[in-house]
RODO-2510 file (C-alpha; in nm, 4 decimals, decimal comma):
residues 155
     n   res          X          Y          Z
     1     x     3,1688    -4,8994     1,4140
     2     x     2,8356    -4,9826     1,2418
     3     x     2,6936    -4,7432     0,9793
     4     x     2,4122    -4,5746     1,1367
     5     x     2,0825    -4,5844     0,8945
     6     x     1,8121    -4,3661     0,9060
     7     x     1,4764    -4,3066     0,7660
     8     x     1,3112    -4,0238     0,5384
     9     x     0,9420    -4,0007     0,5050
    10     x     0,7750    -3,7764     0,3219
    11     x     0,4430    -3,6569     0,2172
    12     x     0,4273    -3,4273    -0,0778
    13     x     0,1380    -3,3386    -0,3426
    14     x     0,3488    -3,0597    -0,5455
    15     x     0,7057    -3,2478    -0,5014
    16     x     0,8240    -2,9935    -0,2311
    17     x     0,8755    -3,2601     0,0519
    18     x     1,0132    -3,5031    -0,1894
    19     x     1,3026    -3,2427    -0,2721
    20     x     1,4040    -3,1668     0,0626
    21     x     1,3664    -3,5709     0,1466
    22     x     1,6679    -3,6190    -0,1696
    23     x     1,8570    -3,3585    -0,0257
    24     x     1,8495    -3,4507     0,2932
    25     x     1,9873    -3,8254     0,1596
    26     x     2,2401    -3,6360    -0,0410
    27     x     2,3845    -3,4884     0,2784
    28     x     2,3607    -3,8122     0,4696
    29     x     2,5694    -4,0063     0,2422
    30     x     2,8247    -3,7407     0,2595
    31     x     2,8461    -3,7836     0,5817
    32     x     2,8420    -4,1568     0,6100
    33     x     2,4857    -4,2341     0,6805
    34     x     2,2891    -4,4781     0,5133
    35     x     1,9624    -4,3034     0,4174
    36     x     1,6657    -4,4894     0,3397
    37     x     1,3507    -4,2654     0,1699
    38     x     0,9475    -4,3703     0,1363
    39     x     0,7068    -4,2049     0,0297
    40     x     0,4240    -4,2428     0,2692
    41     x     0,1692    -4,3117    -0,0055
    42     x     0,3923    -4,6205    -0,0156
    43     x     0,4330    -4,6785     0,3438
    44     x     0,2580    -4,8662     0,6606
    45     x     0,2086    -4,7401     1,0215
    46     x     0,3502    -5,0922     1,1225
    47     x     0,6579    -5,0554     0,9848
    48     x     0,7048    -4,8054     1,2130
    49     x     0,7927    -5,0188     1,4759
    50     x     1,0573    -5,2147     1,2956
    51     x     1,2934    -4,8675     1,1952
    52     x     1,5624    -4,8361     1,4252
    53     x     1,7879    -4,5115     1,3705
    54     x     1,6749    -4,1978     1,3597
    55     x     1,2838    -4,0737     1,1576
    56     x     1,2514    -3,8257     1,0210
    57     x     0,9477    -3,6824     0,8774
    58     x     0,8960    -3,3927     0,6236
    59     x     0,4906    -3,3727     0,5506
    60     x     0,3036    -3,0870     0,3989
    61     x    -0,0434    -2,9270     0,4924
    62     x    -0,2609    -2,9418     0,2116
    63     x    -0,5348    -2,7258     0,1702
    64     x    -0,6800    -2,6187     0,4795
    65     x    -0,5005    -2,8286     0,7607
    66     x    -0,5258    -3,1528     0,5371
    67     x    -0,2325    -3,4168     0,4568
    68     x    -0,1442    -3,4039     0,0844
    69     x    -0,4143    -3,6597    -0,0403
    70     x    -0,1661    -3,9732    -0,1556
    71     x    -0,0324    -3,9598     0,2393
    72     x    -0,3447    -3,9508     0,3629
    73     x    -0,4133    -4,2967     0,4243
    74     x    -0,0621    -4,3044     0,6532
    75     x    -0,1848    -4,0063     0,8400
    76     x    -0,5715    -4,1561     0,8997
    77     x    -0,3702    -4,5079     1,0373
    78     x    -0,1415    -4,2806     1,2625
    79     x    -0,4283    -4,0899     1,4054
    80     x    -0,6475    -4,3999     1,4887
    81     x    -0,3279    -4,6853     1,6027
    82     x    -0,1769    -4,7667     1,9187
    83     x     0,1151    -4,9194     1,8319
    84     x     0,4031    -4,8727     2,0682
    85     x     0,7096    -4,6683     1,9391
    86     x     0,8597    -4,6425     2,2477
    87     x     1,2140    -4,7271     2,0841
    88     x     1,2070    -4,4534     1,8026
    89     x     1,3771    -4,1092     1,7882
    90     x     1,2488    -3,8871     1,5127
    91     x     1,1446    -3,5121     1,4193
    92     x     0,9186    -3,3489     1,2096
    93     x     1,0153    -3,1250     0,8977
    94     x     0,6316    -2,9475     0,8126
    95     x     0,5569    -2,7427     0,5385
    96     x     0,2966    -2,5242     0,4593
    97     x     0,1444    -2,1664     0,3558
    98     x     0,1336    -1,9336     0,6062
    99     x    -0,2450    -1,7893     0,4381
   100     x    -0,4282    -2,0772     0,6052
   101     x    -0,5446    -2,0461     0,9459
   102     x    -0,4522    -2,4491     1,0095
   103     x    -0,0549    -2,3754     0,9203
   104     x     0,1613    -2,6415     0,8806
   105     x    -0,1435    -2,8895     1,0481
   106     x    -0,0821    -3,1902     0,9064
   107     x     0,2864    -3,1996     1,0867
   108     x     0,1869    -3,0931     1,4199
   109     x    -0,0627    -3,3616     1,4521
   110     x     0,2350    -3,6261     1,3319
   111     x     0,4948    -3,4950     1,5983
   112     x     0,1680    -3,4740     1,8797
   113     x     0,0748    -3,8477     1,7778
   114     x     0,4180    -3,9931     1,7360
   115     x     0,4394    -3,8615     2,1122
   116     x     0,1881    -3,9581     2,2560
   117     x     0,2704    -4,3501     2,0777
   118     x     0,6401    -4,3245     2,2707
   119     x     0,8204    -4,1812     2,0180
   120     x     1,0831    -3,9658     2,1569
   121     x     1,1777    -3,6332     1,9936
   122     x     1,5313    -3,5918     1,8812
   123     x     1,4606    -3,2022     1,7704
   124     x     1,1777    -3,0010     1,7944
   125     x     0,9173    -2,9511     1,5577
   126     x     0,9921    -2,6932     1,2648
   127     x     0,7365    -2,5217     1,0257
   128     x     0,8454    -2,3437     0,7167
   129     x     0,6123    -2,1692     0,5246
   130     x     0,6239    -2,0491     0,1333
   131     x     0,9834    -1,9837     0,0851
   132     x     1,1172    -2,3000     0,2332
   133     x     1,4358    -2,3350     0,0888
   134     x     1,5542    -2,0366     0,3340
   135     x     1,4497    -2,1789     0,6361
   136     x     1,5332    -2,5374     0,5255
   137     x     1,9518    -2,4098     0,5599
   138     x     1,9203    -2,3216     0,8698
   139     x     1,7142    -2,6294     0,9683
   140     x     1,9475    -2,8582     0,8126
   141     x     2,2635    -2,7095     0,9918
   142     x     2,0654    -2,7737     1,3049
   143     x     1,9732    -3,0983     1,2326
   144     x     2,3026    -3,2257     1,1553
   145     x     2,4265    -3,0963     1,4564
   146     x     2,1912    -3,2521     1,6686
   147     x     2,2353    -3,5896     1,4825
   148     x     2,6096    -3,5458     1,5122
   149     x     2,5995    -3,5116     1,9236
   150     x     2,2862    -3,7462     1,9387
   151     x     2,4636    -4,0283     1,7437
   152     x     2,7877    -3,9523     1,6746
   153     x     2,7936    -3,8488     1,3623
   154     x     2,9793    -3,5926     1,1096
   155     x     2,8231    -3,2565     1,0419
***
């Protein structure tokens, strides 16, 4: 059997994302996936099409219904492309603060977009407001599961 690889993208501007992407990775090697992590200040809506396990995305909202600013450029490209990603599986991980009106924004219009290009939804959207960490357990534990029926994986 192949090792199955899949991708971490994040968009951070206080680090938050970044953590969750690492632990994520952390808990994929444990359970034999090959985890590959960009930062999307570093990475290209066309390489989009070329990923072929599993995305999956963990963006916050910054300000008021914003991407953080170094992911911006990603999230402008995603808006205005129509490149076909037909062939990828991924979910959304969004952060945000529950005080703004546009909550967790910048990840809804990701997992709307990625949609509407093809992209097929392995797991539903989640939001997690201020204390992440909390709802990021119960996320993961979902997750997991959901990778482990969707690809045959270990929990």
């Amino acid at each position: 059997m192949s090792e199955l690889a899949m991708t971490v993208l994040f968009g951070t501007e206080t680090g938050n994302c970044k953590g969750l992407a690492e632990k994520v990775a952390t808990k994929g090697e444990k359970n034999g996936v090959k985890v590959d992590v960009f930062d999307l200040a570093d990475y290209s809506v066309e390489d989009l099409a070329q990923l072929s396990g599993p995305v999956l995305f963990i963006i916050s909202t910054w300000d008021d219904g914003e991407p953080p600013p170094s992911a911006k450029p990603f999230c402008e490209a995603l808006l205005s492309t129509e490149i076909d990603l037909s062939g990828m599986n991924y979910t959304v991980l969004a952060l945000g603060d529950t005080e703004y009106p546009l909550y967790c924004e910048c990840g809804k219009q990701i997992d709307a977009r990625l949609a509407a290009l093809g992209a097929k939804p392995i797991l539903e959207r989640t939001d997690l407001g201020e204390d992440f960490m909390v709802g990021y357990i119960g996320w993961s534990k979902k997750f997991w599961k959901t990778l482990a029926g969707f690809f045959g994986i270990g929990k």
